[in-house]
N, C-alpha and C positions, 0 to 999 in steps of 0.2 A: 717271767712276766706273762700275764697279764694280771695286775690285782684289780679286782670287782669288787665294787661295794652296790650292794642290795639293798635299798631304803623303803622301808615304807609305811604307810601312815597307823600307826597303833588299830586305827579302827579296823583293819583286816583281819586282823587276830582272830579266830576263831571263822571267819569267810573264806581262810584258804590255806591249801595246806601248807605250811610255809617252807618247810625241809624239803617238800616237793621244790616249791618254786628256787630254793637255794643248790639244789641239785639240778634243773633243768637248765638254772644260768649259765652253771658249771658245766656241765655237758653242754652247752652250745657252745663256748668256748672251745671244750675240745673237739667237738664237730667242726671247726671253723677250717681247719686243719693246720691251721697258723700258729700254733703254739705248743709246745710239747708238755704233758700231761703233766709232768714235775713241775711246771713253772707257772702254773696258775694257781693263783688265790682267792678265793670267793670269801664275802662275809654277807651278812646280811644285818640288818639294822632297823629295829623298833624305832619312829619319832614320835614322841610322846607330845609334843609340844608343837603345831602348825595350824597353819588357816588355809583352806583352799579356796579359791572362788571367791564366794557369799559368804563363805564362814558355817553353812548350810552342816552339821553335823556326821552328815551320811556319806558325805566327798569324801573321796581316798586318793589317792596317788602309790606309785612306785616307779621309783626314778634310782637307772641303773647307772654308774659311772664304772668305763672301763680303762685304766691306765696302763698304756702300754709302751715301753721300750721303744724307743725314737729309732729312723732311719724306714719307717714303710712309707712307699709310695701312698699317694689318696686312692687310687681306686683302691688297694689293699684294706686301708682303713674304712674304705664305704662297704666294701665289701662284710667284712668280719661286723662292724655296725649295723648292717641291713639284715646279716645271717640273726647276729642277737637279739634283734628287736622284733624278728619277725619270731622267734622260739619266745620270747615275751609274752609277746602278743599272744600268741596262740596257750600258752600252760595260764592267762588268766581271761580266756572269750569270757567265759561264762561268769567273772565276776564283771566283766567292762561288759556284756549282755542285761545284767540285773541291776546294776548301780549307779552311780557317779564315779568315774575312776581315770584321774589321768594317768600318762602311760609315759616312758619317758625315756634315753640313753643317751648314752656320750660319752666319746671316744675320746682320751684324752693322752699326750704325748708327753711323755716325759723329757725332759731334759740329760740330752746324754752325760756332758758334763759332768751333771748333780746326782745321777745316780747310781747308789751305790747299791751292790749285791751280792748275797754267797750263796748258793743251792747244791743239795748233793741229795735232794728229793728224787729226781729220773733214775740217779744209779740206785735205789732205794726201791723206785716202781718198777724197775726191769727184774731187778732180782726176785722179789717176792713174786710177778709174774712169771717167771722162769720158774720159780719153787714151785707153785700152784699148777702150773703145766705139765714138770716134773713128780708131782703129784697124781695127777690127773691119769697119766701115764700109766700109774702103777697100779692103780686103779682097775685098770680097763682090762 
């Protein structure tokens, strides 16, 4: 856990670099220090179909939803929510400096009960980093 979904308005498309902004989410994620590297999911998503505002053509948006694994305290969730929005903010000033552009996140908690899950991603990112270090070694 955590799954990220990345939204945002089709009119960005070509206004920014998108694999950037799908990688900086990610990395803020694991900057957060709250999650281990194997258990985060980012996507990212075209909306083809919205109205902002006025209706005004040039409005954009990107609104992040992050869903996380129940049992953290609120300051933990304000926290990890203020760390994300502020890496937001900042990997798109310069499109929210030239546009119409709202800005958006939300932290959202899953239900322990209901969720199900199997991961064997970490033992997957240790090894290859062990290789690559082992590697790196031989190298030198």
């Amino acid at each position: 856990m955590p799954h990220i979904w990345v939204e945002h308005s089709s009119n960005l498309e070509g206004k920014l670099d998108l694999p950037l902004l799908l990688t900086g989410v990610h990395c803020a994620a694991v900057n957060t220090g709250m999650f281990a590297e194997g258990a985060i999911r980012t996507r990212l998503q075209s909306v083809d179909q919205y109205r902002i505002g006025d209706g005004h053509p040039d409005n954009a948006f990107v609104h992040v939803v992050i869903r996380i694994a129940a049992g953290r305290n609120l300051q933990t969730k304000t926290q990890i929510g203020e760390a994300m929005f502020a890496e937001l903010c900042r990997l798109l000033e310069r499109q929210y400096a030239s546009m119409p552009l709202g800005l958006s996140l939300e932290v959202q908690e899953l239900d322990a009960a209901l969720n199900f899950k199997q991961n064997n991603l970490q033992s997957h990112i240790d090894r290859r980093n062990a290789d690559a270090g082992r590697r790196a070694g031989q190298a030198a």
